[in-house]
NUMAR-850328 format. One line per 8 residues: their letters; for each residue x, y, z of N, C-alpha, C, O. Coordinates in steps of 0.2 Angstrom, whole numbers. Layout:
NUMAR-850328
a) X,Y,Z,X,Y,Z,X,Y,Z,X,Y,Z | ...
end
This chain:
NUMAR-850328
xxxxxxxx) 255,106,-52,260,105,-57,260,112,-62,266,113,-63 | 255,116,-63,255,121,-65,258,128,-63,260,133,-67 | 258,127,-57,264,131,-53,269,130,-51,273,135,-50 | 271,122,-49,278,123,-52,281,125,-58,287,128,-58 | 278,123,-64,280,126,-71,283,133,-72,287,136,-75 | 276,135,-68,276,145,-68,283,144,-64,287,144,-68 | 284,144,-60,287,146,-54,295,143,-56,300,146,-54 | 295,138,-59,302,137,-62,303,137,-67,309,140,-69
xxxxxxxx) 299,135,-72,302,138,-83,302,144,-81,307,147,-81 | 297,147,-79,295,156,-81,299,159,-78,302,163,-82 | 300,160,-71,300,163,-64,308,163,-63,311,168,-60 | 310,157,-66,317,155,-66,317,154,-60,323,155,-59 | 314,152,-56,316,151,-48,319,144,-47,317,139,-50 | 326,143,-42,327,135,-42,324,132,-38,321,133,-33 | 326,126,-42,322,120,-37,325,119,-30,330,122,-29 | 323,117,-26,326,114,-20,327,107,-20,322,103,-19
xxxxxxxx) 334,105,-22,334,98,-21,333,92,-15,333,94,-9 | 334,86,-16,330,81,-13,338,82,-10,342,84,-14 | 339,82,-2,343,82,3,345,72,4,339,70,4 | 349,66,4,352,61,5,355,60,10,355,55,12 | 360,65,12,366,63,17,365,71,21,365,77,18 | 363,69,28,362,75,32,365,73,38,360,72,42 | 372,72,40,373,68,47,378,73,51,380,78,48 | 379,72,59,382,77,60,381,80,62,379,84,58
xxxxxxxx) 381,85,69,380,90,72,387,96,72,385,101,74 | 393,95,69,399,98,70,399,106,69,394,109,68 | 404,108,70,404,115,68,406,114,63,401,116,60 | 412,110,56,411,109,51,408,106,47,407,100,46 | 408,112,42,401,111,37,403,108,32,405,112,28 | 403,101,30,403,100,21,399,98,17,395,94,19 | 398,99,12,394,97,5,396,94,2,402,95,2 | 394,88,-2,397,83,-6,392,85,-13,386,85,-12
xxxxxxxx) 395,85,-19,392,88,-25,395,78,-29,401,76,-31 | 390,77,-30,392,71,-36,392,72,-43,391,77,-45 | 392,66,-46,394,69,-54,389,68,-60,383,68,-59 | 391,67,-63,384,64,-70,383,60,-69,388,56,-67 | 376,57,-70,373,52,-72,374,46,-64,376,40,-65 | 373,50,-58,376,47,-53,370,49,-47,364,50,-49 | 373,50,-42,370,51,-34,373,52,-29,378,50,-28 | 370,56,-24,375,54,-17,377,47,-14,381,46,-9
xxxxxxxx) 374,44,-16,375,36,-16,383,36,-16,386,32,-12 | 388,40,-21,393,35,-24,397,41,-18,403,42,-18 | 393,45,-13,399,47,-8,400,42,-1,403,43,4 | 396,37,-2,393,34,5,401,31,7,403,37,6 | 405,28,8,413,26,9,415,31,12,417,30,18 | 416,38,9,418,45,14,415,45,19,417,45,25 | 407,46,17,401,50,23,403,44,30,402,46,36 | 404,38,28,405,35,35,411,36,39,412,32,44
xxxxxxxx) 415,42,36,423,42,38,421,48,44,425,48,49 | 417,53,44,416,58,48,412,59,55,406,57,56 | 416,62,59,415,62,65,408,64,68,407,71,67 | 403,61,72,396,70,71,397,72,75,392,76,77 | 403,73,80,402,79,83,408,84,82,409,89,85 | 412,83,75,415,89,73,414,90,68,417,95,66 | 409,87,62,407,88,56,398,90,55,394,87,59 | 394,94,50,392,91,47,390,90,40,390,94,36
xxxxxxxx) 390,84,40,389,82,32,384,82,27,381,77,27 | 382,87,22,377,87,18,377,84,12,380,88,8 | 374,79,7,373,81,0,367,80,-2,363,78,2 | 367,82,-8,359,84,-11,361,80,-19,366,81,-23 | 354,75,-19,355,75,-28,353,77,-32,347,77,-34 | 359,81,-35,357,84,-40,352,85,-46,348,81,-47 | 352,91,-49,343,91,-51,343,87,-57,347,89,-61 | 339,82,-58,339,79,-64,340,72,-62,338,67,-65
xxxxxxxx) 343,71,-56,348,63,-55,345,62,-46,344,66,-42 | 344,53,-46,342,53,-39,337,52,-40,334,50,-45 | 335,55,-31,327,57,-29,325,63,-32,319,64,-33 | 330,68,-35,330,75,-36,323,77,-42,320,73,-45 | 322,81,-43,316,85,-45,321,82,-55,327,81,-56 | 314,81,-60,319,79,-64,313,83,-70,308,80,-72 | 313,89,-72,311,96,-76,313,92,-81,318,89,-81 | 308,91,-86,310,90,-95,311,97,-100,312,98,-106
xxxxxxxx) 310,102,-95,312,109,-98,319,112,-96,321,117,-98 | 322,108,-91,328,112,-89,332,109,-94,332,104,-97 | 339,117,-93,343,116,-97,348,110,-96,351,107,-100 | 348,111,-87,355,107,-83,361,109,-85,366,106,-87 | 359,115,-84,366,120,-86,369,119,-80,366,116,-75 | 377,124,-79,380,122,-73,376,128,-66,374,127,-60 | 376,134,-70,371,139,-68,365,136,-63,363,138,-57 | 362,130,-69,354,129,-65,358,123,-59,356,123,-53
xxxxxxxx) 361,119,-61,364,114,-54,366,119,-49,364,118,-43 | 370,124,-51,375,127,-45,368,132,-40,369,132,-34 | 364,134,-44,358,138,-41,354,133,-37,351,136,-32 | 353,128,-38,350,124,-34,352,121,-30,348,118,-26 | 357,121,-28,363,119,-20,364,124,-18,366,123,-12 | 363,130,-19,365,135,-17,359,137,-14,361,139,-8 | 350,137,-16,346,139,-14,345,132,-7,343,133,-1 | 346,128,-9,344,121,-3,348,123,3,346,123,9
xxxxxxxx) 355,125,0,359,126,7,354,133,10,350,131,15 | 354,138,9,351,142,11,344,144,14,343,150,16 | 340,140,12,334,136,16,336,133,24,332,134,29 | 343,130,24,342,127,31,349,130,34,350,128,40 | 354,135,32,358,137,35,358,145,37,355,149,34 | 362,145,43,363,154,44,368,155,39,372,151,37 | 366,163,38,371,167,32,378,167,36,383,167,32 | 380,166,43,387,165,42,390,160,41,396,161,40
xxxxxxxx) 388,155,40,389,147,40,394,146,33,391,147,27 | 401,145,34,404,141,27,404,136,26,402,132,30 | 407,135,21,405,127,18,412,123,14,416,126,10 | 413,117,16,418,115,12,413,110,5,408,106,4 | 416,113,2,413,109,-5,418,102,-7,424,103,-7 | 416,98,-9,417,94,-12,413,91,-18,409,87,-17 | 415,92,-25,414,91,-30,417,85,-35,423,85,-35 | 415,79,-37,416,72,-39,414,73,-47,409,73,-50
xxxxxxxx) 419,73,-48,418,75,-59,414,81,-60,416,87,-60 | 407,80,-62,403,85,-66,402,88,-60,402,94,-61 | 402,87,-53,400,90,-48,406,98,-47,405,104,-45 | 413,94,-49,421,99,-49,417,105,-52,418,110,-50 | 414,104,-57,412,112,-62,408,115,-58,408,121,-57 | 403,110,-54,397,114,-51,399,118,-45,397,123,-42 | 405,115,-44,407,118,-35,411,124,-38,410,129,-36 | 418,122,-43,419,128,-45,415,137,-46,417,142,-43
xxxxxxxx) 410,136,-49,406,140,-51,402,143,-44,400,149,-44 | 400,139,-38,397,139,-32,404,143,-28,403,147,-24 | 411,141,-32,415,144,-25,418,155,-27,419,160,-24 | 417,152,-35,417,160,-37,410,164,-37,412,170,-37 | 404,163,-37,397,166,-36,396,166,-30,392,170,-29 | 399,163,-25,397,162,-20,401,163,-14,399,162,-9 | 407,166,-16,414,165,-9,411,167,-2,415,164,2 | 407,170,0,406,170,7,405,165,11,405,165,18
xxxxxxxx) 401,159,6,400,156,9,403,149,11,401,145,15 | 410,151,4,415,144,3,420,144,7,425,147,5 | 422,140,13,429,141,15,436,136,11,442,138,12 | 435,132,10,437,129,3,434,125,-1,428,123,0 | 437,120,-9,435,118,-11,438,111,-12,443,111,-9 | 437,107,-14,442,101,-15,437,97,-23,432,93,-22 | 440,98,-30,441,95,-34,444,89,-35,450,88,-36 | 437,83,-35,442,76,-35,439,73,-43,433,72,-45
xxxxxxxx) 444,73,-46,444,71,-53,439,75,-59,435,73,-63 | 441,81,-58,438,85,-62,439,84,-70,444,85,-74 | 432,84,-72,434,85,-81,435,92,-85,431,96,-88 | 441,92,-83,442,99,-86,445,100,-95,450,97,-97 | 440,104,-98,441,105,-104,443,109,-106,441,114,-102 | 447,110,-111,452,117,-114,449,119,-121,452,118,-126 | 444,122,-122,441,125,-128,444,127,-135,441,128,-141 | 453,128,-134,457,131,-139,458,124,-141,460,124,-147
xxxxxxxx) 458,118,-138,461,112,-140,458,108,-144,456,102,-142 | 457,110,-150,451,107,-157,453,98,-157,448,95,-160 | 457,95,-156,460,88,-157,460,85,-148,465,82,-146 | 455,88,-144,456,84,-139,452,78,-138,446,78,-139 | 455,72,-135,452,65,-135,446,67,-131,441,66,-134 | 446,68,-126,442,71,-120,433,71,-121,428,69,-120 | 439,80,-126,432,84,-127,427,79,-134,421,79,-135 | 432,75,-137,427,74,-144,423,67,-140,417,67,-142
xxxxxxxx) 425,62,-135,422,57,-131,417,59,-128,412,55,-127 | 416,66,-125,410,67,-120,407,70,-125,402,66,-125 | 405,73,-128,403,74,-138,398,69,-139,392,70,-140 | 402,63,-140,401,58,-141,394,54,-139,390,52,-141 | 396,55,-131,390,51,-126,385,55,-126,380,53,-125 | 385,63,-128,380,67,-128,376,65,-132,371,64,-130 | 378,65,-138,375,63,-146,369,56,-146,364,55,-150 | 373,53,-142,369,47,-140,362,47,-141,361,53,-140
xxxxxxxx) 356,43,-142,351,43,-141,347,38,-136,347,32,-137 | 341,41,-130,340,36,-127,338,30,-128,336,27,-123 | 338,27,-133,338,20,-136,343,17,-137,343,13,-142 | 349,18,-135,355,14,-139,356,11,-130,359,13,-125 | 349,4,-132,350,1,-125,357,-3,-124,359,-6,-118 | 360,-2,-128,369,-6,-126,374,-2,-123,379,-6,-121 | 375,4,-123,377,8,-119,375,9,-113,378,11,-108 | 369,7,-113,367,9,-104,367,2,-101,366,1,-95
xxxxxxxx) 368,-2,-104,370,-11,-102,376,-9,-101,378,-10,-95 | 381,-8,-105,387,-9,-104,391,-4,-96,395,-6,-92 | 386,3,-96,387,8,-93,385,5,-84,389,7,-79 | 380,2,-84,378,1,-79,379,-8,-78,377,-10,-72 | 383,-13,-83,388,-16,-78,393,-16,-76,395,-20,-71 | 397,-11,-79,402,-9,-75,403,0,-70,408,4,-68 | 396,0,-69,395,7,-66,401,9,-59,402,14,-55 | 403,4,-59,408,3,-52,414,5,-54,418,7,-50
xxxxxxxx) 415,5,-57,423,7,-61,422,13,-63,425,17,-60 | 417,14,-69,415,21,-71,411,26,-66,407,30,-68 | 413,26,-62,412,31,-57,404,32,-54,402,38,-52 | 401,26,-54,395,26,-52,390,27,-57,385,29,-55 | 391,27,-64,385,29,-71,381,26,-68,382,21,-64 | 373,28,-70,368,25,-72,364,28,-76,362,34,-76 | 363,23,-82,357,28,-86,352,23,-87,354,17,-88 | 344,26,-88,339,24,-90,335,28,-95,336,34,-94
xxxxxxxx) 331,28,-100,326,31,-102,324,38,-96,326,43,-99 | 322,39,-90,322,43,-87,327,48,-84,326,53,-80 | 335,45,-85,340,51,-83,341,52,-90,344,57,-89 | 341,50,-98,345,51,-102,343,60,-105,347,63,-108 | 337,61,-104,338,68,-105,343,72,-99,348,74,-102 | 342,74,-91,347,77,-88,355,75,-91,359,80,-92 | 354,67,-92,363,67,-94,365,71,-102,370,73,-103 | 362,72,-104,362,74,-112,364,79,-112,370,81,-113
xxxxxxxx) 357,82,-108,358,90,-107,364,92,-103,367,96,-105 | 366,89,-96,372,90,-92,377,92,-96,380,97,-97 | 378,83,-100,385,85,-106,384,92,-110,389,96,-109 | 380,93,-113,381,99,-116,379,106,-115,381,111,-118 | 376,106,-110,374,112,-108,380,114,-100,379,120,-98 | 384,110,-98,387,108,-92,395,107,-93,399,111,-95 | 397,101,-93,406,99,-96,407,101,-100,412,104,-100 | 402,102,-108,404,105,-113,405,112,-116,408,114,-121
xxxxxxxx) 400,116,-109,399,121,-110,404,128,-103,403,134,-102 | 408,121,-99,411,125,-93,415,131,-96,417,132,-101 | 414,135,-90,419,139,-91,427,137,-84,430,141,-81 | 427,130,-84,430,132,-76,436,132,-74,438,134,-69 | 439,131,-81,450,133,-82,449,141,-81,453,144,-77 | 445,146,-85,447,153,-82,444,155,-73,447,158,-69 | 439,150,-74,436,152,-65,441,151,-60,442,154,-55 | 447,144,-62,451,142,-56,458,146,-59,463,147,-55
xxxxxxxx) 459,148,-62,465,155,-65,464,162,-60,468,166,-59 | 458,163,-58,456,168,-52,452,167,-46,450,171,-42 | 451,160,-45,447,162,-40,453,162,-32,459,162,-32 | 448,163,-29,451,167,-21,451,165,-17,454,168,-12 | 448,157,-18,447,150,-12,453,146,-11,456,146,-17 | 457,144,-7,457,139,-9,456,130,-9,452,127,-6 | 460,127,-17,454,126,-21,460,119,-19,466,121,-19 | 459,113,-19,461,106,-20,460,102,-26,454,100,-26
xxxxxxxx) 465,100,-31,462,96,-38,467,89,-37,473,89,-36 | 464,85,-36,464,78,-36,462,74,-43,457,75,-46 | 469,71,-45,465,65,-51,468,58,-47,471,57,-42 | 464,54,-52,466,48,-52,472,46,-57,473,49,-62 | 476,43,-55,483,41,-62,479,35,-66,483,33,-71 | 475,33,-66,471,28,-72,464,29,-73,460,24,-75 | 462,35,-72,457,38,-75,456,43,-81,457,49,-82 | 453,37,-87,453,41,-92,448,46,-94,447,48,-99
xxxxxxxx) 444,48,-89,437,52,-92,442,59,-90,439,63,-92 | 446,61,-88,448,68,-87,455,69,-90,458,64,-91 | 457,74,-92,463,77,-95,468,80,-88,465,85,-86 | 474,79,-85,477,81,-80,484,85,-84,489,85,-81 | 484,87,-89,488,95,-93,487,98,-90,492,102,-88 | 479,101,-88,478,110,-89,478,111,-83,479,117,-81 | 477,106,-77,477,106,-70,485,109,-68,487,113,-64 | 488,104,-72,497,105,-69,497,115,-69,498,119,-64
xxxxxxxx) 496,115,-76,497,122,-78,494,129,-74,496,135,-73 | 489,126,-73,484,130,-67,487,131,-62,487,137,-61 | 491,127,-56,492,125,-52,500,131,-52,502,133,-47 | 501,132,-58,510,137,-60,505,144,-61,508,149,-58 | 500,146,-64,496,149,-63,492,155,-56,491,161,-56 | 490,150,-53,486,151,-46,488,147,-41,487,141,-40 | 493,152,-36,495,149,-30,489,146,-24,490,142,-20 | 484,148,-26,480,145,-21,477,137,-22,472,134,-19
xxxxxxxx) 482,135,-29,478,129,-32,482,122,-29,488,122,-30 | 480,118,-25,485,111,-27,482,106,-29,476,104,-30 | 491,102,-31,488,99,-36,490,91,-34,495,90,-31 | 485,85,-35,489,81,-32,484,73,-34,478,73,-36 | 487,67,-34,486,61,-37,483,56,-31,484,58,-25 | 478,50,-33,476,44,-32,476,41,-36,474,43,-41 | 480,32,-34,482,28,-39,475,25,-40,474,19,-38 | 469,26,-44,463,25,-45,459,26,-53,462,28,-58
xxxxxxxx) 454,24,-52,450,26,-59,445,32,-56,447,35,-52 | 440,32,-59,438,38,-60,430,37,-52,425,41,-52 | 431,34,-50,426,32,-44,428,35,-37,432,40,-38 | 426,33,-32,424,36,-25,427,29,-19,423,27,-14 | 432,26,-20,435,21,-16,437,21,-8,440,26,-5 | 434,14,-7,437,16,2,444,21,4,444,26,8 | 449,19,0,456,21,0,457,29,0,460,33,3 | 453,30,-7,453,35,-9,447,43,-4,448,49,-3
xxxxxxxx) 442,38,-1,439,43,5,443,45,9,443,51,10 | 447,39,11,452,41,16,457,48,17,459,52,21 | 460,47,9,465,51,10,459,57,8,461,62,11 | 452,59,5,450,64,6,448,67,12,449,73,13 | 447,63,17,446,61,26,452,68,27,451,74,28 | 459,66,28,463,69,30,463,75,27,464,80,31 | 463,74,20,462,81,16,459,86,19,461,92,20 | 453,83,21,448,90,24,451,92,33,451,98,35
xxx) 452,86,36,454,88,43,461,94,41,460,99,44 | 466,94,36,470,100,35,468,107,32,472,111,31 | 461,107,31,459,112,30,456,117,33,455,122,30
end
């Protein structure tokens, strides 16, 4: 326990997180990055859509969430998420090996960040329902809501009742006493603190941003505007909420086979 501590508070070195979905022998490679307060759990709909001898499919839960290592000293910064998928992948793959990313809400920030630190290893990305915040926008609904849920305290047991009976619609939440520091800290240290409206203005991938048309946890303004921006962005809709649905794997299914 003591060396873990050295070896990660001090050392700064990343975790390696707990691996869930490893199926697959393909030459292509994808990653599935889930979102707050969630798991690889809520990609299981897609992962059954893939072939194992033309795919392999990986995700990992995330640090703080899952089986994942859950530190009371991390920041859960996008930095410390994206460093720690970054180190798992490269524990079990060769350096020439790309990867398609796929990022689901808080996960879109962590892939973005993984696709601009990391382009050698990205051959694209795919942003499904990204919460993308615009920092100049002092009166956004968005940003003051996710604000909102950070401020929370893990005792306000009606929010995690409420959260986790409707976790199906809400894109898979779960919170307990034991995730609500990771969620805190994500919100604020993570969604609230992206940088990833300027990262997708430059980066070099190309990048696919997916919303849902009745999903309110994201703003779809700055994605249009991005898209007029940076030719390598598209941009493009699901008649859904903010979740991971059979219908919806599907049209990602296709997605990926055209890349």
């Amino acid at each position: 326990m003591v060396l873990d501590t050295v070896w990660h508070r001090y050392l700064k070195r990343p975790y390696r997180l707990e691996k869930v979905v490893d199926i697959g022998n393909g030459p292509i490679n994808v990653v599935l990055i889930h979102g707050l307060a969630s798991s690889s759990k809520i990609w299981t709909p897609l992962v059954k859509l893939f072939e194992s001898e033309k795919y392999r499919v990986r995700s990992y839960d995330l640090l703080g969430f899952g089986v994942s290592p859950k530190p009371g000293y991390a920041k859960y910064s996008t930095k410390e998420h994206a460093k720690a998928i970054m180190h798992s992948l490269s524990k079990e793959s060769a350096k020439s090996e790309q990867f398609i990313f796929i990022g689901h809400s808080m996960g879109c920030i962590i892939t973005t960040y993984i696709a601009c630190k990391w382009p050698d290893k990205v051959r694209a990305a795919v942003l499904y329902k990204p919460p993308l915040l615009d920092f100049d926008e002092k009166r956004s609904l968005h940003k003051k809501f996710y604000k909102y849920l950070a401020g929370k305290p893990p005792t306000l047991s009606t929010y995690a009742k409420v959260s986790n009976k409707f976790s199906n619609k809400l894109g898979g939440f779960k919170t307990d006493e034991e995730s609500w520091l990771p969620i805190e800290h994500s919100l604020n240290n993570t969604i609230l603190a992206q940088e990833t409206l300027s990262q997708l203005e430059i980066i070099s991938k190309p990048v696919h941003i997916i919303y849902g048309r009745f999903d309110f946890f994201v703003s779809k303004v700055k994605a249009k505007k991005l898209a007029q921006i940076n030719p390598r962005l598209k941009l493009d809709y699901v008649p859904e909420m903010h979740d991971v649905k059979p219908k919806s794997s599907r049209y990602l299914k296709k997605l990926i086979e055209e890349l």
